[in-house]
LUMBALUM-800371 format. One line per field, with one value per residue: residue in three letters; z, x, y of N, C-alpha, C, O in turn. Coordinates in nm, 3 decimals, m for minus. Each point is the difference from the previous one (the first is absolute). Layout:
<nodes>
residu <- ala,...
n_c3 <- Z,...
n_c1 <- X,...
n_c2 <- Y,...
ca_c3 <- Z,...
ca_c1 <- X,...
ca_c2 <- Y,...
c_c3 <- Z,...
c_c1 <- X,...
c_c2 <- Y,...
o_c3 <- Z,...
o_c1 <- X,...
o_c2 <- Y,...
</nodes>
This chain:
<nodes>
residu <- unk,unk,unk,unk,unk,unk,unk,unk,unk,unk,unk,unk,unk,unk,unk,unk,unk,unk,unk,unk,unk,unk,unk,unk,unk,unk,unk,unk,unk,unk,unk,unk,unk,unk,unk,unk,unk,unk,unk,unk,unk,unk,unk,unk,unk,unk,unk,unk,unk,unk,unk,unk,unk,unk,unk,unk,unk,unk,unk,unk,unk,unk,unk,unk,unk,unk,unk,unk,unk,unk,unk,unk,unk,unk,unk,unk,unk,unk,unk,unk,unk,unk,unk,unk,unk,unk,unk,unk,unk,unk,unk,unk,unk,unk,unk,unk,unk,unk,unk
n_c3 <- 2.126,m0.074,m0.138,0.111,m0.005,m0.163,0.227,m0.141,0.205,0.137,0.215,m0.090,0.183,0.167,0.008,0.173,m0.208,0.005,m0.223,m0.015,m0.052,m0.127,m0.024,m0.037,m0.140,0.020,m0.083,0.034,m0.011,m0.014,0.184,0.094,0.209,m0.225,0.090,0.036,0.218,0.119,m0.028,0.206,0.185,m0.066,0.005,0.247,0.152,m0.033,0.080,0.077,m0.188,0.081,0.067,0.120,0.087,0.154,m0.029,0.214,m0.002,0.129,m0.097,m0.099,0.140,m0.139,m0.083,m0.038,m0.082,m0.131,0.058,m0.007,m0.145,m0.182,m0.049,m0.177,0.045,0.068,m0.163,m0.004,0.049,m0.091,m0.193,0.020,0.029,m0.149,m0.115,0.025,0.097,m0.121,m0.132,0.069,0.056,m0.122,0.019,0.043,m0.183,m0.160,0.045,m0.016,m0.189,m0.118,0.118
n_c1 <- 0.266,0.139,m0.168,m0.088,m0.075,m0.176,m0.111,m0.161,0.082,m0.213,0.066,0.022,m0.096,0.134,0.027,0.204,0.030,0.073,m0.039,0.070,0.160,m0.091,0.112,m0.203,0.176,m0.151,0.068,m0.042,m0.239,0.104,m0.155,0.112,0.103,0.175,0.165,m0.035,0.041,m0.197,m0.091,0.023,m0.097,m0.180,m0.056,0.000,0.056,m0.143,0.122,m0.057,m0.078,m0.207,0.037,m0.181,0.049,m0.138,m0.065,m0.024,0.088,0.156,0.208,0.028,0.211,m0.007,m0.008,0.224,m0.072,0.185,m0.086,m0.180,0.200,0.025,m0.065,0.077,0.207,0.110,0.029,0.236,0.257,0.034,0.105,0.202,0.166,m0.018,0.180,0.227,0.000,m0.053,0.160,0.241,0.055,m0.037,0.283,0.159,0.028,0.130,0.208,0.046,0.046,0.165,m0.018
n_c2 <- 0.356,0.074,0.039,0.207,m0.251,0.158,0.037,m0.009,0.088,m0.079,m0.027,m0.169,m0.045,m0.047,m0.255,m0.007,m0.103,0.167,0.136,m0.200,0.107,m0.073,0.173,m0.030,m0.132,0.164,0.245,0.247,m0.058,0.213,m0.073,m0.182,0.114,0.052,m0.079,0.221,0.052,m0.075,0.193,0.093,0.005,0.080,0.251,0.068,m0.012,0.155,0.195,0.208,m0.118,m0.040,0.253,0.001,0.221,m0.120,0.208,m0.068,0.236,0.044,0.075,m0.218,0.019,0.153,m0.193,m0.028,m0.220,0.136,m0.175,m0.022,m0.054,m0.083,0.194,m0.006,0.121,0.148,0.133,m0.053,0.066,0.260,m0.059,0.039,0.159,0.266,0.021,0.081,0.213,0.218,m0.035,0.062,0.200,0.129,m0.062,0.018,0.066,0.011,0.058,0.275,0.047,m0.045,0.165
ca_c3 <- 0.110,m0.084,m0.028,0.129,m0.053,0.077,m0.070,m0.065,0.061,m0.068,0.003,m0.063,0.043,m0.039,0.116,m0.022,0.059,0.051,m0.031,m0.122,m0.130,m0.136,m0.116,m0.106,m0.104,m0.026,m0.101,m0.029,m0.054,0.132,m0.035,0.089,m0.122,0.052,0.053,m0.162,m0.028,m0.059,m0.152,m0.088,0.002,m0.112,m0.176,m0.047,m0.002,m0.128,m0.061,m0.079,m0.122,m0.029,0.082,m0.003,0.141,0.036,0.093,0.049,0.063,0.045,m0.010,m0.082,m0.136,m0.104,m0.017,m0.124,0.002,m0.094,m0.059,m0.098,m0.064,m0.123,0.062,m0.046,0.034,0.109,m0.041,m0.059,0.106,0.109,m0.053,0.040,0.151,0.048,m0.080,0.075,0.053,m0.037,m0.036,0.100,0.068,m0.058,0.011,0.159,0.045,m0.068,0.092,0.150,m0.053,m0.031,0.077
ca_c1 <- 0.000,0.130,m0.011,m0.058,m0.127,m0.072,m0.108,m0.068,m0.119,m0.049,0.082,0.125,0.095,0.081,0.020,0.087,m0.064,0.148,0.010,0.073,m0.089,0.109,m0.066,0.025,m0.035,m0.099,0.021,m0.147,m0.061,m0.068,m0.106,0.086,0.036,0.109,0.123,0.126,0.144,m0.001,m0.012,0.182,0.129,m0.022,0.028,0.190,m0.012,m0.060,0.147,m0.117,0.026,m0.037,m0.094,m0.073,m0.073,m0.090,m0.029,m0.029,0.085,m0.056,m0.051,m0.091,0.095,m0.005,0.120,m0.033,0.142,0.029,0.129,0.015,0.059,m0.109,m0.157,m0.080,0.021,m0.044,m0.104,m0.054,m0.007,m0.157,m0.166,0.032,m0.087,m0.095,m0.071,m0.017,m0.061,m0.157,0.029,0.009,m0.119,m0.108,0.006,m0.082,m0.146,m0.026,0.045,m0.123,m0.158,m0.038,0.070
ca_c2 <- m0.093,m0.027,m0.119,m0.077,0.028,0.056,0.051,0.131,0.013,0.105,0.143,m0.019,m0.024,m0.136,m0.014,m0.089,m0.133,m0.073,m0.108,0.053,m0.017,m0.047,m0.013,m0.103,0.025,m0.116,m0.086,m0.011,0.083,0.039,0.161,0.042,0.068,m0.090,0.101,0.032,m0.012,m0.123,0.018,0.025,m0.074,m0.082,0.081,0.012,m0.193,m0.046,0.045,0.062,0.101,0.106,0.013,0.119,0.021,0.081,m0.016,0.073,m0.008,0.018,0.109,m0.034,0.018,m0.089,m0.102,m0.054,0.003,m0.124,m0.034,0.030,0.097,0.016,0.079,m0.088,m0.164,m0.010,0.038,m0.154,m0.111,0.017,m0.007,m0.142,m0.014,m0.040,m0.151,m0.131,0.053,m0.009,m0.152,m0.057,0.018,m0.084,m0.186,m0.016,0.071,m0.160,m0.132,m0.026,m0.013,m0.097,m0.130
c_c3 <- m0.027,m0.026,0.097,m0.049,0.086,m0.055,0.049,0.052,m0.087,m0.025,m0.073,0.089,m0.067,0.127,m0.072,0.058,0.021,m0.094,m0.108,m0.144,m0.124,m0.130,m0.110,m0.108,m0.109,m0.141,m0.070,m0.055,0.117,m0.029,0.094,m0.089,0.120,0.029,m0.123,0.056,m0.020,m0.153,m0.086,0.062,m0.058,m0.111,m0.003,0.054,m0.110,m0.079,m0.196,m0.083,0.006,0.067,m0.011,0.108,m0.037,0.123,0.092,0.161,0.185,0.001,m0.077,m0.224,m0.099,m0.009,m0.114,m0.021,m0.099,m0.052,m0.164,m0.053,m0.044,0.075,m0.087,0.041,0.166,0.002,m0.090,0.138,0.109,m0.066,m0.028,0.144,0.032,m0.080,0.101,0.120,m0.054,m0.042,0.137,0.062,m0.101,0.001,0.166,m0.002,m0.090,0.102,0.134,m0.097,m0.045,0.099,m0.003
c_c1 <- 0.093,m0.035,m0.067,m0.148,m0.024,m0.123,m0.044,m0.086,m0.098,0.054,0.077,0.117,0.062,0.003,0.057,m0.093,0.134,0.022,0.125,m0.077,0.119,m0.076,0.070,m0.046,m0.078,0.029,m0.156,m0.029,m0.069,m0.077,0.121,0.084,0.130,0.058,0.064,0.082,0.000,m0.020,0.098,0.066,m0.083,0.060,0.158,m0.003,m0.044,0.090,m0.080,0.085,0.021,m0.124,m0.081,m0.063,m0.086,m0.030,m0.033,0.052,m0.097,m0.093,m0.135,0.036,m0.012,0.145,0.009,0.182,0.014,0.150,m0.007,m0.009,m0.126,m0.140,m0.065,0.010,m0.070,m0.191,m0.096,m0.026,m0.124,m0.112,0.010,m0.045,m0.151,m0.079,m0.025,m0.053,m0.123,m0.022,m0.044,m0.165,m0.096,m0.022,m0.050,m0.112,m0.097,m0.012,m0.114,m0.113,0.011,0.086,0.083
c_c2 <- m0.118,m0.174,m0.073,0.046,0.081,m0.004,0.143,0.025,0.109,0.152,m0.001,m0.023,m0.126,m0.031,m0.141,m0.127,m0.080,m0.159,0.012,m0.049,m0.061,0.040,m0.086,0.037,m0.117,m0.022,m0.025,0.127,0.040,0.156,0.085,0.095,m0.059,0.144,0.021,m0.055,m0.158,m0.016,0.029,m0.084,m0.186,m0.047,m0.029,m0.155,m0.039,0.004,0.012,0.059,0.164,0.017,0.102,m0.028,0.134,0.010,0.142,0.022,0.005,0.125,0.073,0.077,m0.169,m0.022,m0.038,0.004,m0.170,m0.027,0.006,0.126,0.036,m0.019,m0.122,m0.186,0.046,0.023,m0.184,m0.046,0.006,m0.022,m0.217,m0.022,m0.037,m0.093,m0.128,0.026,m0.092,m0.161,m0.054,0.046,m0.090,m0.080,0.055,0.043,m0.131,m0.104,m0.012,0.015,m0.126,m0.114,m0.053
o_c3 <- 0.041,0.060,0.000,m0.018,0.112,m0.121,0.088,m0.063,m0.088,m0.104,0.008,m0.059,m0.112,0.073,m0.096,0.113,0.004,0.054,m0.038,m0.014,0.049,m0.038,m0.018,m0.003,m0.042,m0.040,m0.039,m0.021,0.058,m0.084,m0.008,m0.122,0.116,m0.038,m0.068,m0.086,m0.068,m0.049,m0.117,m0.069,0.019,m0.044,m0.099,m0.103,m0.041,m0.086,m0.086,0.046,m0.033,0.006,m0.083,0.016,m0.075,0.074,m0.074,0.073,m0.012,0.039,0.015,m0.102,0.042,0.040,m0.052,0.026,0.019,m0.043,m0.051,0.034,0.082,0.054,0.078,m0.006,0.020,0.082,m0.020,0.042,0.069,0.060,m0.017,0.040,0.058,0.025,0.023,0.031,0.028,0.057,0.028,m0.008,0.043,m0.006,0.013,0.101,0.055,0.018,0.051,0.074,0.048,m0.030,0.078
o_c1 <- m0.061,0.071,0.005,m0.031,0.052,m0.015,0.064,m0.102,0.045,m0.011,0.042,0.106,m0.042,m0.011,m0.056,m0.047,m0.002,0.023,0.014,m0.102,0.108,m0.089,0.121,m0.098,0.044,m0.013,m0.041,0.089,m0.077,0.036,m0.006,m0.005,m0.015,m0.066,0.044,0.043,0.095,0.039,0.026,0.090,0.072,0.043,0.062,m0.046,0.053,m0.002,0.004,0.079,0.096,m0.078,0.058,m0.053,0.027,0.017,m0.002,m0.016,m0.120,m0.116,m0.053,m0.069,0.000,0.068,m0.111,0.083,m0.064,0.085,0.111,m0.086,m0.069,m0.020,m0.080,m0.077,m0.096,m0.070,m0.119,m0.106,m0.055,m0.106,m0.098,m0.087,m0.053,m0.112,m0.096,m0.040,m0.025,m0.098,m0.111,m0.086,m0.010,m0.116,m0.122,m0.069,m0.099,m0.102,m0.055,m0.095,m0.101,0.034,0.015
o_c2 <- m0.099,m0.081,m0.123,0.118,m0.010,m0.017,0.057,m0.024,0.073,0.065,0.115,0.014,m0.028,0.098,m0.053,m0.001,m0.123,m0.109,0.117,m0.067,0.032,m0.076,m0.013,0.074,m0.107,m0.116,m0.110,0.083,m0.077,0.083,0.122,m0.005,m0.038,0.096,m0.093,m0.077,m0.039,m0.106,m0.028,m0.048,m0.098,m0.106,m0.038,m0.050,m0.103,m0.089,m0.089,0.083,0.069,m0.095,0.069,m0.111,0.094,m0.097,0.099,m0.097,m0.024,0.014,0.109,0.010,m0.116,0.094,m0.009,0.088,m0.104,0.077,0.016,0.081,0.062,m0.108,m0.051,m0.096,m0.076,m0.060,m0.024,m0.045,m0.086,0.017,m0.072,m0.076,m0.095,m0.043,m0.073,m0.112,m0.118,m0.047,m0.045,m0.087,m0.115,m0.043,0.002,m0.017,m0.047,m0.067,m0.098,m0.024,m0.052,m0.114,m0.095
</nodes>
């Protein structure tokens, strides 16, 4: 519906509330999941060393792709990931239990 809010009737239809919408980038920790192509084009603005993607196609095919030569430096950079992943989740999960 090319950037014109709609809503979602029970049927699943869509019916145009004739409004426009701007998405904005909040620059946050969201339960929202973001668009891959805003994630890479992050990653190449970020102008990144070196990279490892994961991921999954529409098709529901597994993805997996690195700039690095050597299976162990890319194999550091995803268990760094999810280091900071799990870090990061815990300081938030700290922050809403103790306030």
């Amino acid at each position: 519906m090319d950037r014109r809010k709609s809503d979602r009737l029970h049927d699943g239809k869509e019916r145009d509330v004739g409004m426009t919408a701007e998405v904005v980038d909040l620059n946050c920790t969201t339960c929202l999941d973001v668009p891959s192509e805003k994630v890479l084009q992050m990653a190449i603005d970020a102008d990144l060393e070196g990279v490892v993607i994961v991921g999954w196609g529409k098709d529901g095919q597994e993805y997996f792709a690195s700039s690095y030569a050597c299976a162990s430096e890319a194999g550091w950079a995803l268990q760094r990931g999810l280091w900071n992943l799990n870090t990061n989740t815990d300081r938030m999960e700290d922050e809403t239990m103790n306030g």
